[in-house]
C-alpha positions as CSV (number, residue, x, y, z in Angstrom):
1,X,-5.0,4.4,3.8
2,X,-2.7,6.4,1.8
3,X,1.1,5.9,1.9
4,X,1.8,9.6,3.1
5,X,-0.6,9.1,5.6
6,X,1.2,5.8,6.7
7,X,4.6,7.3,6.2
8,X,3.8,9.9,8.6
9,X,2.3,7.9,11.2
10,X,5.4,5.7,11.2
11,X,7.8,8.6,11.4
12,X,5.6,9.8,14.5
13,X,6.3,6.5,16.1
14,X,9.7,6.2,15.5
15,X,10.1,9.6,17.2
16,X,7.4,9.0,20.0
17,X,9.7,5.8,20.6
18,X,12.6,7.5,20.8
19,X,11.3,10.4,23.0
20,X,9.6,8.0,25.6
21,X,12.7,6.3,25.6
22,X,14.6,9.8,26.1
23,X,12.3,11.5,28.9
24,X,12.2,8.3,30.7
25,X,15.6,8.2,31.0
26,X,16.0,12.1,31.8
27,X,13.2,12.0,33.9
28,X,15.2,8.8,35.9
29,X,18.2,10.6,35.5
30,X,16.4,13.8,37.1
31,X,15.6,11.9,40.3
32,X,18.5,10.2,40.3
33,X,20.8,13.4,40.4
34,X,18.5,15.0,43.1
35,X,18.5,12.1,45.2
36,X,22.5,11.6,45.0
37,X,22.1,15.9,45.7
38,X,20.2,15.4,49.1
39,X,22.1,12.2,49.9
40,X,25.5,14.9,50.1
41,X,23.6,16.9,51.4
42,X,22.3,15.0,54.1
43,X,26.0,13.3,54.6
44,X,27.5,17.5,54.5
45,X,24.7,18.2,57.9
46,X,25.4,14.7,58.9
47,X,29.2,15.7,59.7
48,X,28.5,19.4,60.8
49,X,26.4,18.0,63.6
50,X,28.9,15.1,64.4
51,X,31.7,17.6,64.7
52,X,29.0,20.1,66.8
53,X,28.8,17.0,69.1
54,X,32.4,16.3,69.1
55,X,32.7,19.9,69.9
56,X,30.4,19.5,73.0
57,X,32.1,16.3,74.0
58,X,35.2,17.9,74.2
59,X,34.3,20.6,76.4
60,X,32.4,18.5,78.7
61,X,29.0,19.4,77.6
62,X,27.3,22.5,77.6
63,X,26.2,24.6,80.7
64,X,23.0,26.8,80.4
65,X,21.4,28.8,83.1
66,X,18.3,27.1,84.2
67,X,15.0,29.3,83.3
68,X,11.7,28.1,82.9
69,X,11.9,25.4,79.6
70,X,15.5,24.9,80.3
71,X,14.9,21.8,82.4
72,X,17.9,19.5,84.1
73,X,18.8,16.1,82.5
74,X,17.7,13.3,84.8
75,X,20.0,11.1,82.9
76,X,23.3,12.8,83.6
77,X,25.1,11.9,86.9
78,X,25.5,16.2,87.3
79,X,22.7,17.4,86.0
80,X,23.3,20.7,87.2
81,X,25.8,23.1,89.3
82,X,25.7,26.3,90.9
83,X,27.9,28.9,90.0
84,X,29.6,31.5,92.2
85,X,26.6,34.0,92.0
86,X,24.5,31.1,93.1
87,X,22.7,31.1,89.6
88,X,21.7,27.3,89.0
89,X,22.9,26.2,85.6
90,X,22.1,23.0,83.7
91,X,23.9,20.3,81.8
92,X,23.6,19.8,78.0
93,X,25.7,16.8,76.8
94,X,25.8,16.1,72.7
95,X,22.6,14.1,72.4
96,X,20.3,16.7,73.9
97,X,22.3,19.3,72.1
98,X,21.3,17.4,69.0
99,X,17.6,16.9,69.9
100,X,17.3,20.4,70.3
101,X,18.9,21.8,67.2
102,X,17.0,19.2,65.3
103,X,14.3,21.2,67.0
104,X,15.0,24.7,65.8
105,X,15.4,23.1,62.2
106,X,12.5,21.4,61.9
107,X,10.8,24.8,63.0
108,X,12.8,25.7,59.9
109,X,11.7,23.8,57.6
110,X,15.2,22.3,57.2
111,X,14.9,18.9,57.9
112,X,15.4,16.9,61.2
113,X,18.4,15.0,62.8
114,X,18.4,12.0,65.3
115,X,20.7,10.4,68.1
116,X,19.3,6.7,68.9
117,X,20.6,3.2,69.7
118,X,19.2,-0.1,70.5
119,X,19.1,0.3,73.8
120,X,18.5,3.9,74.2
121,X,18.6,5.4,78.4
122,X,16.4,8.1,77.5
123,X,13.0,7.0,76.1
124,X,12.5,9.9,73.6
125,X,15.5,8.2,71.5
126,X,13.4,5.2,70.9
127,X,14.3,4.7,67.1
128,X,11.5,4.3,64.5
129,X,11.2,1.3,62.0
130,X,13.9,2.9,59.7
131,X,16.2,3.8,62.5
132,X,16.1,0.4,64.5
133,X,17.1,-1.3,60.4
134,X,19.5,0.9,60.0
135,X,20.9,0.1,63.1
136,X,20.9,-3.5,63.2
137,X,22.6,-3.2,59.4
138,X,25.2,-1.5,61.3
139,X,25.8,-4.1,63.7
140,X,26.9,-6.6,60.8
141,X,29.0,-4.2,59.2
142,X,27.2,-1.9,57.4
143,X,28.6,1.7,56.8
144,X,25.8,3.7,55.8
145,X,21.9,3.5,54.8
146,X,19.9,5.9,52.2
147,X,15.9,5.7,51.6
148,X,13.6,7.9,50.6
149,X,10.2,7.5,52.5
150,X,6.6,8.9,51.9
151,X,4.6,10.1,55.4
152,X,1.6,11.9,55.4
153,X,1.8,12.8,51.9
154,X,5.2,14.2,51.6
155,X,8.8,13.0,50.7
156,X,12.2,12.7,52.6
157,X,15.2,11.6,52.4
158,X,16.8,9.4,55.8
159,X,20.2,9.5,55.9
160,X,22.0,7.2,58.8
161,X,25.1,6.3,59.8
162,X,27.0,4.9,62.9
163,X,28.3,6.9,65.8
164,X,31.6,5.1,67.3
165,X,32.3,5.4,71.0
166,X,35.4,7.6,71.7
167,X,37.3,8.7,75.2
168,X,35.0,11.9,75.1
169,X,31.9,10.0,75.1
170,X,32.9,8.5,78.2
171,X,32.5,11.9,80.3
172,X,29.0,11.4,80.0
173,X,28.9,7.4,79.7
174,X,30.5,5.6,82.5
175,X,28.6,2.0,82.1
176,X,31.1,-0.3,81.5
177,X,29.6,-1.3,78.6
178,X,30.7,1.6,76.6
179,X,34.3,0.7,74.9
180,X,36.1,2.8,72.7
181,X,35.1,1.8,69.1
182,X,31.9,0.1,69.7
183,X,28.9,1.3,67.7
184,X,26.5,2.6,70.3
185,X,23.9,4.1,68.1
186,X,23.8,6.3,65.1
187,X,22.4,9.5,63.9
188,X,19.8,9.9,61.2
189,X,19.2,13.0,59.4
190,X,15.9,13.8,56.9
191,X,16.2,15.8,54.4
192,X,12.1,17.1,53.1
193,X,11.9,16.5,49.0
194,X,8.7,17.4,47.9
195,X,10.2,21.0,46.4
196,X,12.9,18.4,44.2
197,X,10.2,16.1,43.3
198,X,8.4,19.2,42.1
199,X,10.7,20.7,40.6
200,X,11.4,17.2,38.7
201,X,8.0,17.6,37.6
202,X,7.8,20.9,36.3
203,X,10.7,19.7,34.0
204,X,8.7,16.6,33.1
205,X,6.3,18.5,31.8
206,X,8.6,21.3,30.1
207,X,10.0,18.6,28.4
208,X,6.6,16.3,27.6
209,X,5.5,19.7,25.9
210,X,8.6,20.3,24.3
211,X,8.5,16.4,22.7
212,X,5.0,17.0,22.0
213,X,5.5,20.0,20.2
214,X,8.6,18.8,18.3
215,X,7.0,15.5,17.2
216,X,3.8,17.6,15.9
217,X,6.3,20.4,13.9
218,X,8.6,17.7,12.7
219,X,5.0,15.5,11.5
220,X,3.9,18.7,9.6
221,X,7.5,19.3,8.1
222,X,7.7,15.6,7.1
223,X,4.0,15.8,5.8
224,X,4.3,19.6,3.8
225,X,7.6,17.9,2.2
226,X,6.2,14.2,0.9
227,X,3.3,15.8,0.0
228,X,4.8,18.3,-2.5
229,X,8.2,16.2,-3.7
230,X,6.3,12.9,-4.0
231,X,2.8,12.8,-3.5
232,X,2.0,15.9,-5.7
233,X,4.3,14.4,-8.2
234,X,3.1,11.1,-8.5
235,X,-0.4,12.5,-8.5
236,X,1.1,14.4,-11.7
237,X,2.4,11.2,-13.5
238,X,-0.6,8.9,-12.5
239,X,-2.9,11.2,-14.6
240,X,-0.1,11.4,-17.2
241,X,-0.7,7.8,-17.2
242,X,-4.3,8.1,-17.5
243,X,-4.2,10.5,-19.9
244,X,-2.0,8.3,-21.9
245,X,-2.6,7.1,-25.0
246,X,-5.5,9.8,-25.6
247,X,-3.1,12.7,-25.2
248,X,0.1,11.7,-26.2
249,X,1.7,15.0,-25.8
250,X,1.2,14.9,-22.3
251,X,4.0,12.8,-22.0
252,X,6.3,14.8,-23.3
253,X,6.7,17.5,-20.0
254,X,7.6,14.6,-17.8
255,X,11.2,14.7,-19.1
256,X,11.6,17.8,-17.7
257,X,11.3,16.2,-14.3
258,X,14.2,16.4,-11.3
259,X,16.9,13.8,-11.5
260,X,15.6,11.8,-8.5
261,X,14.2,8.7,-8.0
262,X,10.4,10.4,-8.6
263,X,12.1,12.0,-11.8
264,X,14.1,9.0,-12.9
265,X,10.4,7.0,-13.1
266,X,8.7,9.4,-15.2
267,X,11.8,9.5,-17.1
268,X,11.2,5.9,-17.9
269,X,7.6,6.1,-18.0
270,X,8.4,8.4,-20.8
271,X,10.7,6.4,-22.6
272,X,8.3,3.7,-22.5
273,X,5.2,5.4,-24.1
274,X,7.9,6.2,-26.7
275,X,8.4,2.5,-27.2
276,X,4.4,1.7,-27.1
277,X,3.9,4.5,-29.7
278,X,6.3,2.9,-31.7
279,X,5.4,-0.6,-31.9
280,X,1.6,0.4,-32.2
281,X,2.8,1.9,-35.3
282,X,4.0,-1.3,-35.9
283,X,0.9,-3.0,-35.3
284,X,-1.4,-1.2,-36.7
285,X,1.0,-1.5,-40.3
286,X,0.9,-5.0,-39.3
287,X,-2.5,-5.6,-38.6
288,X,-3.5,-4.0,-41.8
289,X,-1.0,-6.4,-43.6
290,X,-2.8,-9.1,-41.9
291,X,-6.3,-8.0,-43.0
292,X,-5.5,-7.7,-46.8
293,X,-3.4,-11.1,-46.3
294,X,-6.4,-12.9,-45.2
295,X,-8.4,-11.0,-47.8
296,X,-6.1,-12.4,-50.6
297,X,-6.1,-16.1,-48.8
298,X,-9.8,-16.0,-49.1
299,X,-9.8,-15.0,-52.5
300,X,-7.2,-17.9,-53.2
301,X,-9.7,-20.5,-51.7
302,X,-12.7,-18.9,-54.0
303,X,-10.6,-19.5,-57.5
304,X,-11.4,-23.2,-57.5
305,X,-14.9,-23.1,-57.0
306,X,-15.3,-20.0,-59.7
307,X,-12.7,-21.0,-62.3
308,X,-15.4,-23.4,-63.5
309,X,-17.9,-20.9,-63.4
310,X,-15.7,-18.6,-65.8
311,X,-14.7,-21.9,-67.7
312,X,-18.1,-22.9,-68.1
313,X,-19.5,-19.8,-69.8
314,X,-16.2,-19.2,-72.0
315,X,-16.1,-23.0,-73.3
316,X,-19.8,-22.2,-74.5
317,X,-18.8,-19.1,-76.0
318,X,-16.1,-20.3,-78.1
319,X,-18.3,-23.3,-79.2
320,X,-20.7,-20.4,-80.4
321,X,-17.3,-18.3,-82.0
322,X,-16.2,-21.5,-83.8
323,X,-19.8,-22.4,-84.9
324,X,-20.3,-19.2,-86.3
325,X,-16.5,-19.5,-87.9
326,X,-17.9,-22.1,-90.2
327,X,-21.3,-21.7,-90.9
328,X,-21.0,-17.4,-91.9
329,X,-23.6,-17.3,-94.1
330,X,-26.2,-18.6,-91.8
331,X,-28.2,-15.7,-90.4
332,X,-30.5,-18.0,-88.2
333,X,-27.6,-19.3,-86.4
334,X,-26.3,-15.8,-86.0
335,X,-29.5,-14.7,-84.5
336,X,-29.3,-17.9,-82.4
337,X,-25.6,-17.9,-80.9
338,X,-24.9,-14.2,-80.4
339,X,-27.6,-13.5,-77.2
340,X,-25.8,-16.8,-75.5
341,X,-22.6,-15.1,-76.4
342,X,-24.0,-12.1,-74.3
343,X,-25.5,-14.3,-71.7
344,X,-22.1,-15.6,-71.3
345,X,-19.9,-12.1,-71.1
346,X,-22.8,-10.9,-68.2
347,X,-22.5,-14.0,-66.5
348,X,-18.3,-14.0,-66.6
349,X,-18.8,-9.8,-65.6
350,X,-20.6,-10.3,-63.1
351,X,-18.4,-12.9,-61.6
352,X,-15.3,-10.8,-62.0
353,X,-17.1,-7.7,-60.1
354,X,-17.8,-9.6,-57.4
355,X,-14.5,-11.1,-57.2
356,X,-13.2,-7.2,-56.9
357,X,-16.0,-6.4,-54.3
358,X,-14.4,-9.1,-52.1
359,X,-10.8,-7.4,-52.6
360,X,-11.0,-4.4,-52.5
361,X,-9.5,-2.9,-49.2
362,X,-11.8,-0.3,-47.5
363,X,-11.6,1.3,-44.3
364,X,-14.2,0.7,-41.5
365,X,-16.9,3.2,-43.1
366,X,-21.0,3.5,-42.1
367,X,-22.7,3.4,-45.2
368,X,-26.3,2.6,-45.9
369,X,-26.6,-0.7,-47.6
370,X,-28.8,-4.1,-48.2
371,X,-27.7,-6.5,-45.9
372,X,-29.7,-9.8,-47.0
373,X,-28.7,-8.6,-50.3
374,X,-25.1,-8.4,-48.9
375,X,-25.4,-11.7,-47.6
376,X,-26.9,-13.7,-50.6
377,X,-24.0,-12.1,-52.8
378,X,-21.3,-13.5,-50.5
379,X,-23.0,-16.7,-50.0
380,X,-23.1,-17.0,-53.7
381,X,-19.3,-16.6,-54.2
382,X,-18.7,-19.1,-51.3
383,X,-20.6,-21.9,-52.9
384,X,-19.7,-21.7,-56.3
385,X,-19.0,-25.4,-57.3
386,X,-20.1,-26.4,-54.2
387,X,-23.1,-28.7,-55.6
388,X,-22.6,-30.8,-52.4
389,X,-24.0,-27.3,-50.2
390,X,-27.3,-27.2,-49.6
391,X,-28.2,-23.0,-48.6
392,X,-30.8,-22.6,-46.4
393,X,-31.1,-18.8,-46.0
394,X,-33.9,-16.9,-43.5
395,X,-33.1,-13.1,-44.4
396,X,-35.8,-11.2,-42.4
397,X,-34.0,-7.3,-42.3
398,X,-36.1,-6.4,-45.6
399,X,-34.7,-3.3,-45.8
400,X,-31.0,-1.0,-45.8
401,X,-29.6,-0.8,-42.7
402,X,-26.5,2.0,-42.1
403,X,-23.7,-0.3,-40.5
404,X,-20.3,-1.3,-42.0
405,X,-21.0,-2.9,-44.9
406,X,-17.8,-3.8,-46.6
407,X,-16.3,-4.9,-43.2
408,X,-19.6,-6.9,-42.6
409,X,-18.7,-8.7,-45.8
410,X,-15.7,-9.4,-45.4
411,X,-17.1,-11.4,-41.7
412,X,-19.8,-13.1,-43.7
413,X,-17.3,-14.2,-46.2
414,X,-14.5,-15.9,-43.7
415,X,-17.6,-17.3,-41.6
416,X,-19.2,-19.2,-44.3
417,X,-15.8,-20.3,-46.2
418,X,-15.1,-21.5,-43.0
419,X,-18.5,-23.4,-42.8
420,X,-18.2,-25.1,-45.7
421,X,-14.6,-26.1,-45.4
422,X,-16.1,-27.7,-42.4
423,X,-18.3,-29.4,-44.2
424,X,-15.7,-30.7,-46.5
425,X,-16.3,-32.6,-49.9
426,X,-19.3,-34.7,-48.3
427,X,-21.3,-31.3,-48.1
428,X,-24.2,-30.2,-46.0
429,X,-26.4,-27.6,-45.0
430,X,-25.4,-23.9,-44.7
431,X,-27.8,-22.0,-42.7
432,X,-27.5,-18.2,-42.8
433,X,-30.2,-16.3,-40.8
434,X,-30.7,-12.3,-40.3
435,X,-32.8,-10.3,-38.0
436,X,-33.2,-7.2,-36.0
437,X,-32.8,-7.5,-32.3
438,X,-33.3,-4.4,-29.9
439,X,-31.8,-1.8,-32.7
440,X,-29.0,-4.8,-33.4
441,X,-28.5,-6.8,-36.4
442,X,-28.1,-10.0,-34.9
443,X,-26.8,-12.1,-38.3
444,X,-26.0,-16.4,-37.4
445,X,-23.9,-18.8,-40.0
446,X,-23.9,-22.4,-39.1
447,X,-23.1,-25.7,-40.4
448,X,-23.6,-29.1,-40.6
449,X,-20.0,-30.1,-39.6
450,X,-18.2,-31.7,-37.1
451,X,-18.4,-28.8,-34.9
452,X,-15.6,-27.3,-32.5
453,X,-14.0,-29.4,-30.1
454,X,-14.7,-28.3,-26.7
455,X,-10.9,-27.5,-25.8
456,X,-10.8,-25.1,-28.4
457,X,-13.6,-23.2,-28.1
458,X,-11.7,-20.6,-26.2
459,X,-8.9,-20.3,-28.8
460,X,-10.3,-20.4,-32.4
461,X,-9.9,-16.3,-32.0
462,X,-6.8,-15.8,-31.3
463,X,-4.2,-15.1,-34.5
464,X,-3.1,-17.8,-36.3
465,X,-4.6,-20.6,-34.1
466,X,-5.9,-23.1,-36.9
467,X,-7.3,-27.2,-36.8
468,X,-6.5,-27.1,-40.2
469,X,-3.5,-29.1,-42.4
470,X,-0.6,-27.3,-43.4
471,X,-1.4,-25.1,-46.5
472,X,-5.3,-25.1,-46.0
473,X,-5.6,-22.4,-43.3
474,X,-3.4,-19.4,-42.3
475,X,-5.4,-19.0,-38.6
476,X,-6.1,-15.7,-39.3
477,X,-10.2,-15.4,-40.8
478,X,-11.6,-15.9,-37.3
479,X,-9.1,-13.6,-35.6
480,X,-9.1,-10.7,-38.1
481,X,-13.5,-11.6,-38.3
482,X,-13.5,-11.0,-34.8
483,X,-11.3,-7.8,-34.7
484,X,-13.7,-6.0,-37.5
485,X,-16.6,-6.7,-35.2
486,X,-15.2,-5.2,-32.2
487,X,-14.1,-2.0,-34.5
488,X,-17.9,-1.7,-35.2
489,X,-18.4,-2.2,-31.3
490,X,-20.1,-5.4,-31.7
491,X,-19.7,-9.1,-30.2
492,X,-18.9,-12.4,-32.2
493,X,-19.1,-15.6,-30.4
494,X,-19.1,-19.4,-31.1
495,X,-20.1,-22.5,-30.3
496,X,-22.1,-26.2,-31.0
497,X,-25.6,-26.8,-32.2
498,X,-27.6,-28.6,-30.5
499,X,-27.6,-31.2,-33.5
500,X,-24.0,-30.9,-34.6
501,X,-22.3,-28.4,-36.7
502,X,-20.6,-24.8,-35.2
503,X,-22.6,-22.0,-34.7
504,X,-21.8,-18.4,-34.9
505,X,-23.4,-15.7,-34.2
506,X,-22.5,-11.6,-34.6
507,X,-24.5,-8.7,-33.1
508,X,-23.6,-5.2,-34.2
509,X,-25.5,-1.9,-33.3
510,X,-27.0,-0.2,-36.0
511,X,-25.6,3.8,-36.4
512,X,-28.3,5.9,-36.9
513,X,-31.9,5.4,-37.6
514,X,-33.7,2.6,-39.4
515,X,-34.2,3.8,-43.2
């Protein structure tokens, strides 16, 4: 998953968080404020209709003329009276004033008031479940009681409180039960709240839509502006990167970046392909230090083992010189000495031009060449006064080969002085095979030797690692051997023989076809 993609969906979480955290608590808040609403509301019609029935009580009730649904109250001690035009008219006292108003809103849609008690006289103010709780909270103290209920499908709100007997009350009441300040009974009022509840949820979902389209705008906003200040960027400098060392001029617009933290990277990325450049620079004069070093040490090791062969010839030449000093006048000996003289001047060139073969310092160039021929010329140099060396070459090329010659003797030279070093002043036998493999010459140079240790196997390329006394080895032949093979994309590796003695063994692919 990419790190945009998980930036945005933790940015989308965060604010989902804090949203459901936010609509729940409006949404609770809603409900809260519309139940607090009705509960004034209900308390506001709970006190209208306590003063209506105060109102009654203090005029003694209510007389109505008597017409059909107008019916006498069988619970009132005077019922009804007849007036002076002999019309009949009937008693309303506060609780059937109440029922009946609580009639006429209910019709209304308005909600619904109650009278009831405990212990009610009149049957139809039985109390429900709610009422006959409320009640009996009242009795131990209780000033007031709140609920909302769900019947049939549809929300109120009951609202109850107490109704304290008073010297009014007693017009109608005359059981000598009733005192003045005892809780008779209560009044509940409902208030209907299925239009707050839906109009709470329209707002839920006004508000769900308005989170879900702020959480989708501020996603894309988030997403448009990572993708072009750092994604786009860093897309920018990771192919700088790639690009890097190939086109080194690429790196040269990223310190024209912004001064941000985006910009400040490729600021430093840019100072350090300044540093790389430089110390390749240093390398590479380095390395090519190293290579004619090692070039020189080899030469170094050679001059004992071919100052005989130069001291050889030139002793016998000026034997010949001072022979032919003293004896002038002899023809035959003139005729005798003067070929060995020239026997000894080709033998001594021909040593000195392979000495400057060896030392001369060429780059990495194909060039078509013998290579057996190659090989028994630096095999020569190697052994020269090594009587104790036994060569045992299998050449099977047979013919020129285009590969890098001069960097291919140079190889063969620091892998058979090595071998015979090896083999030290008790000698042994230097094998030196070639052969073509699949369109590779595959060349191998072992010894008779100790061999290499085990442990060191894995080291004996690496610069200046060496098993050799101070002053007989510089650690650098294997290392700069192995660096000329890879240069002609080829592989040198090492190890024992199954009879004692190192083995190694270079494969390099020939360029071009086979001559």
């Amino acid at each position: 998953m990419q790190l945009k993609t998980k930036f945005i969906i933790f940015i989308a979480l965060v604010i989902c968080c804090s949203f459901g955290v936010t609509f729940y608590r409006t949404s609770g808040f809603q409900e809260e404020l519309v139940v607090q609403q009705a509960t004034r509301q209900a308390k506001m019609l709970f006190h209208q209709i306590r003063i209506t029935r105060q109102w009654v009580a203090d005029h003694n009730g209510l007389f109505l003329v008597k017409a059909p649904g107008v019916v006498e109250n069988p619970f009132l001690e005077q019922g009804q009276i007849q007036d002076e035009q002999g019309n009949w008219l009937v008693k309303r006292n506060p609780a059937m004033v109440t029922r009946e108003l609580s009639a006429y809103a209910a019709r209304e849609g308005m909600g619904q008031f109650n009278v009831t008690s405990l212990q009610p006289l009149n049957p139809d103010n039985t109390p429900d479940d709610f009422e006959r709780r409320s009640l009996e909270s009242f009795t131990r103290g209780a000033a007031e009681t709140v609920v909302i209920e769900k019947v049939s499908g549809a929300h109120r709100l009951r609202y109850m409180a107490p109704l304290k007997v008073d010297s009014h009350c007693l017009n109608c009441h005359r059981d000598p039960g009733y005192e003045i300040g005892d809780v008779r009974g209560g009044m509940s009022v409902s208030i209907p709240m299925d239009w707050a509840f839906a109009e709470i949820k329209t707002n839920n979902r006004l508000l769900l839509n308005i989170g879900l389209a702020t959480i989708a705008i501020v996603s894309l906003t988030i997403f448009l502006l990572f993708d072009t200040l750092v994604v786009k960027r860093l897309k920018v400098l990771a192919r700088k990167m790639d690009q890097y060392p190939q086109r080194r001029d690429s790196k040269s617009s990223l310190a024209e970046e912004p001064s941000d933290e985006i910009g400040t990277l490729a600021g430093h990325f840019h100072k350090l392909c300044q540093r790389l450049d430089q110390s390749q620079m240093e390398l590479d004069a380095t390395r090519e230090q190293v290579f004619q070093s090692e070039k020189l040490a080899a030469l170094g090791r050679l001059v004992a083992g071919i100052s005989h062969e130069i001291n050889n010839p030139l002793g016998g030449m000026q034997n010949c010189i001072q022979t032919l000093k003293r004896n002038m006048d002899k023809p035959e000996l003139w005729a005798r000495y003067l070929p060995l003289l020239g026997q000894g001047v080709d033998r001594i060139k021909g040593t000195v031009q392979q000495l400057l073969n060896i030392g001369r310092k060429e780059p990495l160039v194909v060039q078509q060449g013998d290579v057996d021929g190659m090989i028994r010329e630096c095999l020569e140099l190697t052994c020269m006064g090594r009587s104790t060396v036994e060569v045992d070459l299998q050449l099977e090329v047979g013919k020129p080969m285009l590969v890098g010659m001069e960097a291919l003797r140079q190889v063969v030279m620091n892998l058979a002085g090595n071998a015979v070093q090896a083999m030290g002043q008790a000698g042994g036998i230097l094998r030196v095979s070639s052969r073509l493999v699949d369109r590779r010459l595959r060349i191998e140079v072992a010894d008779t030797g100790p061999g290499i240790a085990p442990e060191h196997l894995d080291k004996i390329f690496d610069p200046f690692f060496t098993t050799k006394e101070v002053g007989e080895g510089t650690g650098l032949g294997l290392s700069v051997s192995y660096s000329l093979v890879e240069r002609m994309d080829g592989e040198l590796s090492a190890h024992n023989g199954p009879h004692g003695g190192a083995v190694f063994t270079l494969s390099v692919p020939l360029t071009g076809e086979i001559q």
